[in-house]
PAZAVO-548608 format. One line per field, with one value per residue (C-alpha): z negated, x negated, y. Coordinates in Angstrom, 1 decimal. Layout:
w = c(Z / ...)
u = c(X / ...)
v = c(Y / ...)
REM end
This chain:
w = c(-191.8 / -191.1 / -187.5 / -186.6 / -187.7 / -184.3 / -181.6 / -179.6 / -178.8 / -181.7 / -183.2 / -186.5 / -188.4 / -190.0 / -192.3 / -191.0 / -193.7 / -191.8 / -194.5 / -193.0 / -193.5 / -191.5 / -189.0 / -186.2 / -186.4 / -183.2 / -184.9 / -187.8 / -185.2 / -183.4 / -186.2 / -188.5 / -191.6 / -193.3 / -193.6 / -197.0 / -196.7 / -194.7 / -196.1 / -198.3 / -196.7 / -194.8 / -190.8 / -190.5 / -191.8 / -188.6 / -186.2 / -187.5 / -185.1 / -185.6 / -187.5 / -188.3 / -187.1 / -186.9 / -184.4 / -182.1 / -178.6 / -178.3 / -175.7 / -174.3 / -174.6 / -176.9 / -176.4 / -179.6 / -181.3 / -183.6 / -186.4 / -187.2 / -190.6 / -190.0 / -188.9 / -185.5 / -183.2 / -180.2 / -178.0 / -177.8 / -175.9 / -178.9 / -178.0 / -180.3 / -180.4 / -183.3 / -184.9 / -187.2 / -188.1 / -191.9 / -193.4 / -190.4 / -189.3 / -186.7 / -184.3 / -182.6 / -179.3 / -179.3 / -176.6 / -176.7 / -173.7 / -173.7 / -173.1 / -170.1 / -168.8 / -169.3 / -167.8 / -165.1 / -164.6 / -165.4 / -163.4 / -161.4 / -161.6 / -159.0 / -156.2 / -152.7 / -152.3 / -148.8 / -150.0 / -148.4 / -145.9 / -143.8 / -141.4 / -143.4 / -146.0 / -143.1 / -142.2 / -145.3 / -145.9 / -147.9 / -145.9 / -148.6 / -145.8 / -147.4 / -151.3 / -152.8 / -154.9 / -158.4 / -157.1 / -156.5 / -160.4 / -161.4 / -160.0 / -160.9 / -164.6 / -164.3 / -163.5 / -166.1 / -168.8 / -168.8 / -167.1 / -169.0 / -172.4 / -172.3 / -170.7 / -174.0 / -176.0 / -174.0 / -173.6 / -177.5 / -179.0 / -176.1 / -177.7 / -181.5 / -180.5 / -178.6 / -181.6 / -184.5 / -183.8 / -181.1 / -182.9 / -183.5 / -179.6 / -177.5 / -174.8 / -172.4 / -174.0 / -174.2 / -171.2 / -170.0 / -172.9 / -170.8 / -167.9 / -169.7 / -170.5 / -167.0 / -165.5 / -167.7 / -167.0 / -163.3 / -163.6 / -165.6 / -163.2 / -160.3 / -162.6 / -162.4 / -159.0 / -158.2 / -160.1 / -158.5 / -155.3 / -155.9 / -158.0 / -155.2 / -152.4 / -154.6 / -155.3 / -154.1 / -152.3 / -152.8 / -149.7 / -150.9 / -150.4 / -152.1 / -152.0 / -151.5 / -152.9 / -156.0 / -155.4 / -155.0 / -157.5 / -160.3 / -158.7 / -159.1 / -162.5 / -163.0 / -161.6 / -163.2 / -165.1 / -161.5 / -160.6 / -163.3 / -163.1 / -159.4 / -159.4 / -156.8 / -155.4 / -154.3 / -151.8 / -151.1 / -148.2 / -149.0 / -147.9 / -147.7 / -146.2 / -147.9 / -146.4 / -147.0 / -149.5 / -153.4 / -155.3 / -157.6 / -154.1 / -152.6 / -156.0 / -155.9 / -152.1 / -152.3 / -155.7 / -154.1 / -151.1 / -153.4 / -155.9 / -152.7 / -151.3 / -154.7 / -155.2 / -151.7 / -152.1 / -150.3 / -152.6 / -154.2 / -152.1 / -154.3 / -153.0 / -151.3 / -150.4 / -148.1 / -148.0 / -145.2 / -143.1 / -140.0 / -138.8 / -135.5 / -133.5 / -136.8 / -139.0 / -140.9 / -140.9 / -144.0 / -143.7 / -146.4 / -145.2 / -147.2 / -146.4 / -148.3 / -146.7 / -143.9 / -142.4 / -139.7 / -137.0 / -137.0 / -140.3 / -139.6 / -140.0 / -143.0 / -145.5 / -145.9 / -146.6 / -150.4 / -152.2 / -149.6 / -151.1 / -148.5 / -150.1 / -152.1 / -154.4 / -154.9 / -158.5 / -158.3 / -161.0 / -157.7 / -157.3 / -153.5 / -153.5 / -153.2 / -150.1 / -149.1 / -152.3 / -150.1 / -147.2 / -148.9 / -150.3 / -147.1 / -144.5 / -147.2 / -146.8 / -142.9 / -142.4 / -141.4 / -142.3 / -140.2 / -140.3 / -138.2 / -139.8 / -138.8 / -141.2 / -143.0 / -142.5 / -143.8 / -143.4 / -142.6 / -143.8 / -141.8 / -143.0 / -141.0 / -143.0 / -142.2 / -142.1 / -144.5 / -142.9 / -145.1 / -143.5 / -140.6 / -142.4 / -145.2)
u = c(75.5 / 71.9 / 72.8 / 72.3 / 69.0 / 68.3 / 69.6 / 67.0 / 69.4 / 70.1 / 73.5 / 75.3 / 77.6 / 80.8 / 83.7 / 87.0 / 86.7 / 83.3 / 80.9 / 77.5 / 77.3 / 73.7 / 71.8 / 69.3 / 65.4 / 66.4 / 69.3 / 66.5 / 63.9 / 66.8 / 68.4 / 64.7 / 66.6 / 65.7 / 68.4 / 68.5 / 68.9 / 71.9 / 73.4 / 76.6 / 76.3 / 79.5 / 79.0 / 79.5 / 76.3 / 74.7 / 77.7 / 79.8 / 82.2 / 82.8 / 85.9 / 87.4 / 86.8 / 90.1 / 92.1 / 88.8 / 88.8 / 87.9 / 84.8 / 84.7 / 82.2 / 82.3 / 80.5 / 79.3 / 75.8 / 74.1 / 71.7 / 68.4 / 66.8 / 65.1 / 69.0 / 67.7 / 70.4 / 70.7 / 73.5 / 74.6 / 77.2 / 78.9 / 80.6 / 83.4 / 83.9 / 85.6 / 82.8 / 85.3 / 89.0 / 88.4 / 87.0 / 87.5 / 84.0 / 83.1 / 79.9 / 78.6 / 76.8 / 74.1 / 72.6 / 70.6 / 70.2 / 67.9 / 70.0 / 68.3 / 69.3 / 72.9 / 72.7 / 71.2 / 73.9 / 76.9 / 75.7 / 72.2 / 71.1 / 67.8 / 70.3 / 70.6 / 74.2 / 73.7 / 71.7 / 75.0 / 75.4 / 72.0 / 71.8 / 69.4 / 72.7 / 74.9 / 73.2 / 72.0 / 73.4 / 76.4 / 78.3 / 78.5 / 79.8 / 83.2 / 82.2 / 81.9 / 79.1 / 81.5 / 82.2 / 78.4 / 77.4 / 80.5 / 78.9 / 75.4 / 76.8 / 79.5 / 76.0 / 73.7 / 75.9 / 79.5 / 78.9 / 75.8 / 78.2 / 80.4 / 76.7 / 75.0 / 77.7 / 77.9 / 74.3 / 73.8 / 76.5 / 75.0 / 71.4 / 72.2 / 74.2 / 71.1 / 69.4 / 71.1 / 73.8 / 71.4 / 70.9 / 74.7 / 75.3 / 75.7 / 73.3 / 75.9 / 77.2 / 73.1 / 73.0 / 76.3 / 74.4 / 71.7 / 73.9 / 75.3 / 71.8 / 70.6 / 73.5 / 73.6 / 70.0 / 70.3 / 73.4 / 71.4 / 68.5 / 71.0 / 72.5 / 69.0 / 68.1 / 71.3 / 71.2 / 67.5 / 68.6 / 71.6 / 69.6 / 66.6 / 69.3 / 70.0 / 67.0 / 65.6 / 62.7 / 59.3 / 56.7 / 52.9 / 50.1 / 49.5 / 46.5 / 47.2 / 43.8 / 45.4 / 48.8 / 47.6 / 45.1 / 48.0 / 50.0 / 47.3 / 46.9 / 51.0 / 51.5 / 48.3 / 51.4 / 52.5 / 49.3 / 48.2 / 51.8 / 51.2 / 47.4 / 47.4 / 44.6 / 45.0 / 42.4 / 43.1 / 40.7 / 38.6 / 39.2 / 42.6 / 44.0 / 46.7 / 50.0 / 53.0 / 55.7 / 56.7 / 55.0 / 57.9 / 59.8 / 56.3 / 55.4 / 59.0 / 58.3 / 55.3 / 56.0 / 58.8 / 56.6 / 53.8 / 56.1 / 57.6 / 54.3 / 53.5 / 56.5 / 57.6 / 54.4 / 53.7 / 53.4 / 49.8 / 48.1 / 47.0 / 49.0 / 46.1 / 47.2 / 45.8 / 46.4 / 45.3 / 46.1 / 45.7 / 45.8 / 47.8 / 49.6 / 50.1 / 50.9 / 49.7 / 50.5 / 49.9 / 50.0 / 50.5 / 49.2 / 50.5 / 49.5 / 52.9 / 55.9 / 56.8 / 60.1 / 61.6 / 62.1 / 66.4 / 65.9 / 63.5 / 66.9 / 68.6 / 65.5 / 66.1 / 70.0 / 70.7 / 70.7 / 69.5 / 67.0 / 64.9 / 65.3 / 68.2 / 67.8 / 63.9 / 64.5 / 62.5 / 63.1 / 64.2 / 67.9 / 67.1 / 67.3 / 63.6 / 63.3 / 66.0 / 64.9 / 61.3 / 63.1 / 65.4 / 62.7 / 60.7 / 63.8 / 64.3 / 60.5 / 61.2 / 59.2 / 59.8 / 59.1 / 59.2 / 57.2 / 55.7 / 56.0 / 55.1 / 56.3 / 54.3 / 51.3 / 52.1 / 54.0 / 52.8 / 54.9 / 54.2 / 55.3 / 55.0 / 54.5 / 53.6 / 49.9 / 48.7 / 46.3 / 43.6 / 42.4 / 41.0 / 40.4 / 38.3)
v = c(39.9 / 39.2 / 38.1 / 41.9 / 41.8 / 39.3 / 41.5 / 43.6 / 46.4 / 49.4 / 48.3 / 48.8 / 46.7 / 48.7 / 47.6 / 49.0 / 51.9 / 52.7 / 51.5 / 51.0 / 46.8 / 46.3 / 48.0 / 46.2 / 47.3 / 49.1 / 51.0 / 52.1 / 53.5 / 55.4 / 57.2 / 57.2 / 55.5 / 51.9 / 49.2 / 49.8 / 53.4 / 53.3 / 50.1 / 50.9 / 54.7 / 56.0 / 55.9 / 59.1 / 59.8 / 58.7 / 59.1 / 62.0 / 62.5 / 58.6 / 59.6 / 56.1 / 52.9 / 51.0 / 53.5 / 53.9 / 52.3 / 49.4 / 48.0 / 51.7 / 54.2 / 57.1 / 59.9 / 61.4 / 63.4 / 60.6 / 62.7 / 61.3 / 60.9 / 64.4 / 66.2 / 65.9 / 65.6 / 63.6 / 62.1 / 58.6 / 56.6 / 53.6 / 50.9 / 49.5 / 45.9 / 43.7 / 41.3 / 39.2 / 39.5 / 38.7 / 40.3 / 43.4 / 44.0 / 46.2 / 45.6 / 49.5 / 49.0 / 52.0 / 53.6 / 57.0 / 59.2 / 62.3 / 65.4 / 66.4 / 63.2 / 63.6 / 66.7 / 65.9 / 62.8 / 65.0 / 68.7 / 68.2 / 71.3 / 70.2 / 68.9 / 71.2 / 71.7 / 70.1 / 67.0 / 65.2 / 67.1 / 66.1 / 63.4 / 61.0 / 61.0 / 59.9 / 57.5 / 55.8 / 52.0 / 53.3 / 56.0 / 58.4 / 61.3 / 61.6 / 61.9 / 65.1 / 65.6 / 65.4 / 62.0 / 61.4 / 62.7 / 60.8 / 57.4 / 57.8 / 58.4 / 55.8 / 53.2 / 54.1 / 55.0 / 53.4 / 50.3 / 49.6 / 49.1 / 46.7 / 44.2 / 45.3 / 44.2 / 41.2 / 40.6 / 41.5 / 39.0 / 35.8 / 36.9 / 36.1 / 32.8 / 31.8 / 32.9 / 32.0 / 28.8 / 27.5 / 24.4 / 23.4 / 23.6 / 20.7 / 20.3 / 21.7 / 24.6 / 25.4 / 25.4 / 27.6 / 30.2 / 30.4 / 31.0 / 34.1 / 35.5 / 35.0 / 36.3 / 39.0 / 39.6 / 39.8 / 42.5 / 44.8 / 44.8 / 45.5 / 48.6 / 49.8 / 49.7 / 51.0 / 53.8 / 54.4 / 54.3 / 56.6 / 59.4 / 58.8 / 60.1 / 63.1 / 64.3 / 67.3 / 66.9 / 69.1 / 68.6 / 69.4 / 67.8 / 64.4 / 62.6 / 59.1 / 58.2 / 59.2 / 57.9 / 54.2 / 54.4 / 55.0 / 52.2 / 49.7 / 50.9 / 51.1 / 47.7 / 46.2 / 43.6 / 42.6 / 41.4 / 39.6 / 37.7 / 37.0 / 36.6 / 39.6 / 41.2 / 44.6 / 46.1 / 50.1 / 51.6 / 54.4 / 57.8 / 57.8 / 61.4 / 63.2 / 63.7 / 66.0 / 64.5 / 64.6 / 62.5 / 61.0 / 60.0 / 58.6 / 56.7 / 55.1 / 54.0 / 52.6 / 50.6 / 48.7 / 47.9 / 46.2 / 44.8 / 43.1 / 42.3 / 40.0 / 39.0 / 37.0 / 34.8 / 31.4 / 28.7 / 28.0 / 31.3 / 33.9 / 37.5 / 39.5 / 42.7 / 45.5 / 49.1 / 51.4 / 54.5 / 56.2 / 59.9 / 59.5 / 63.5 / 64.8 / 62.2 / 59.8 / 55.7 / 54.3 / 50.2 / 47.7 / 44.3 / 41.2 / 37.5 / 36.1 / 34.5 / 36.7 / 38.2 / 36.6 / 39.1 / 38.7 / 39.9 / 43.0 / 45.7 / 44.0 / 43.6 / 47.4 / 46.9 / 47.4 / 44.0 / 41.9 / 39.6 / 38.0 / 34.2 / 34.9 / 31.7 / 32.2 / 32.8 / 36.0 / 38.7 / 40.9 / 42.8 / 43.0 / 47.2 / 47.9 / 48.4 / 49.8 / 52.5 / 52.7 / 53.8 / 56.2 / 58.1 / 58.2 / 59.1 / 62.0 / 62.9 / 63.2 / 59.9 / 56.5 / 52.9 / 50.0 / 46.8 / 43.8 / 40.1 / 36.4 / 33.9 / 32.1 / 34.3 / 37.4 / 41.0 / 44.7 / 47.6 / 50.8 / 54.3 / 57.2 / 60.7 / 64.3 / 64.9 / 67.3 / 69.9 / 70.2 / 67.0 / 68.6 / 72.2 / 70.1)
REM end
C-alpha cells in the first residue's frame, strides 16, 4: 500500500467496505488530515456521500462535498477505479474544484446572453453558431472536469510503475512507459488550452483603460521561468500608451505571443525579443519582434487555427492553441492581430487595439 505514497495527484486507497487503507501527501493537504489520522478511519469521514464502494461506478466521476480536517466543506469530482482483485482494493482519483469555479462552469453568471450571437463568435475557428449556450457550459465542464479523470487515473497508476517496478522492466517496456507519460502529458496540456480558449470566447468583456506599461511589465515578471528555460531576452519600449481592453483577455493574448516568441527558437541563438507600439487614427499597434525561426508566409492564416503547431515534431512543451487563444481574446476586444515573418530571421506579431484617450488629454 505504500505505492500511493508516490503518486503526485491527491488519491485515497479504500477496502471494498470503504476503510481508509492509505492516502497520497496530496490527499493529506486537500482534506487537512495525516495518513495516520485517516488510516483505519471509514471513507465516509472525508467523502460522505461516498456511500459504499463496491456498487459505485466505476472510472466515472462522482460529484460529491469532501469535508476537511476543520468541517470545511468543499466539492470534489472521485474517480473509482479497482487497484487489486484480492484482497478488493479500491484506488479514488481526487480532484478539488473551488465552488465558484463550478459555478461558473455549470451557470456563468458573467456571460452576455448574446456572447454567441456576435459576429467574432461566428466566425471563430470552430463554428459554434448552432450551439446553445447549455451546450457551450456543458463542454467547457465536460473539458476541465470529466475528461480530466479517467487521464489522472491513467497518468497516476503509469507514474508509480515508473516509480516503483521501474527496475524490473525490460528496456522496452521502459520505454513504451515513457510513451504513456509523455502522451499522457501532451493530452492534459491540450485539455488546458482547450478549456482556455473555450472559457476565453465566453467571457464577457470589460473595455477600460489598461496601461500596457504595466501589462508587460507583469508578463516579464509572470514569464520570468520561460526565459530563463530559453535564455530569452525581453526588451519592452518605454512609454508605452494605454489602450482600451480587459486586462485578463489582454494578459492571456500577449502571454501566448511571447511564450511563442521563446519557444520557436533557431538552434544555438539566444530568443531576443522586442516589444513596441504605435499610436496610429485612433488606435494603437503594439508589435512583438522575435528573431527565432520564422513563419513561412502559406502558413500566415493557419498558425492562428487551434492546435496547429508551427513544427509539429519540434518536441516543444506547446498544444498549438496559443495563438489562436491570442486572437480570440483580441477579435473579442474589437482588435486585430496579424503578423509579418521571414524564415530564418525572425517573426513580428502586430495587434491592433482601441486607443485609450487619456493619451492625448494627459
Amino acid at each position: 500500500m505504500d505505492l500511493i505514497s508516490h503518486t503526485d495527484s491527491a488519491a485515497i486507497l479504500v477496502s471494498s467496505s470503504g476503510v481508509i487503507l492509505g492516502l497520497s501527501l496530496e490527499a493529506e493537504r486537500l482534506f487537512g488530515y495525516r495518513a495516520s489520522e485517516l488510516n483505519g478511519e471509514s471513507v465516509s469521514k472525508v467523502l460522505p456521500g461516498l456511500a459504499t464502494i463496491e456498487s459505485a461506478p466505476r472510472s466515472q466521476p462522482l460529484e460529491l462535498v469532501g469535508t476537511t480536517k476543520s468541517t470545511t466543506d468543499q466539492n470534489v469530482s472521485v474517480t473509482l477505479t479497482q487497484f487489486s482483485e484480492v484482497p478488493p482494493v479500491y484506488w479514488l482519483a481526487i480532484q478539488s474544484e473551488s465552488e465558484t469555479e463550478l459555478a461558473e462552469l455549470r451557470h456563468p453568471s458573467n456571460v452576455s446572453e448574446s456572447a454567441l450571437d456576435t459576429p467574432d463568435a461566428s466566425q471563430s475557428d470552430v463554428d459554434m453558431s448552432g450551439w446553445t449556450r447549455q451546450e457551450m457550459d456543458r463542454i467547457g465542464y465536460a473539458l476541465s472536469h470529466d475528461m480530466r479523470a479517467p487521464l489522472r487515473a491513467v497518468r497516476g497508476f503509469s507514474e508509480i510503475l515508473s516509480r516503483s517496478h521501474q527496475a524490473g522492466l525490460s528496456e522496452q517496456a521502459s520505454h513504451y512507459l515513457q510513451n504513456v507519460l509523455e502522451a499522457g502529458s501532451q493530452l492534459d496540456l491540450l485539455l488546458n488550452d482547450l478549456v482556455t480558449y473555450v472559457r476565453c470566447g465566453r467571457q464577457l468583456t470589460q473595455l477600460r483603460d489598461v496601461n500596457l506599461n504595466e501589462l508587460f511589465q507583469k508578463l516579464k515578471l509572470d514569464l520570468q521561468p520561460v526565459w530563463s528555460a530559453s535564455d530569452a531576452h525581453l526588451r519592452i519600449a518605454a512609454n508605452l500608451p494605454t489602450v482600451r481592453g480587459d486586462w485578463g483577455l489582454l494578459i492571456q493574448a500577449f502571454k501566448q505571443i511571447l511564450t511563442n516568441a521563446a519557444a520557436y527558437r533557431r538552434p544555438h541563438v539566444a530568443p531576443r525579443i522586442l516589444v513596441e507600439a504605435t499610436s496610429q487614427d485612433g488606435n494603437v499597434v503594439i508589435s512583438i519582434k522575435d528573431n527565432g525561426i520564422g513563419i513561412d508566409p502559406v502558413c500566415y492564416e493557419s498558425v492562428f487555427q487551434l492546435f496547429q503547431r508551427l513544427v509539429p515534431d519540434d518536441g516543444a512543451n506547446h498544444s498549438g492553441a496559443g495563438l489562436a487563444i491570442a486572437r480570440k481574446a483580441i477579435e473579442l476586444l474589437g482588435g486585430r492581430i496579424w503578423l509579418d515573418s521571414t524564415v530564418s530571421v525572425g517573426s513580428t506579431f502586430f495587434v491592433a487595439l482601441e486607443e485609450s484617450t487619456t493619451n492625448s488629454s494627459g
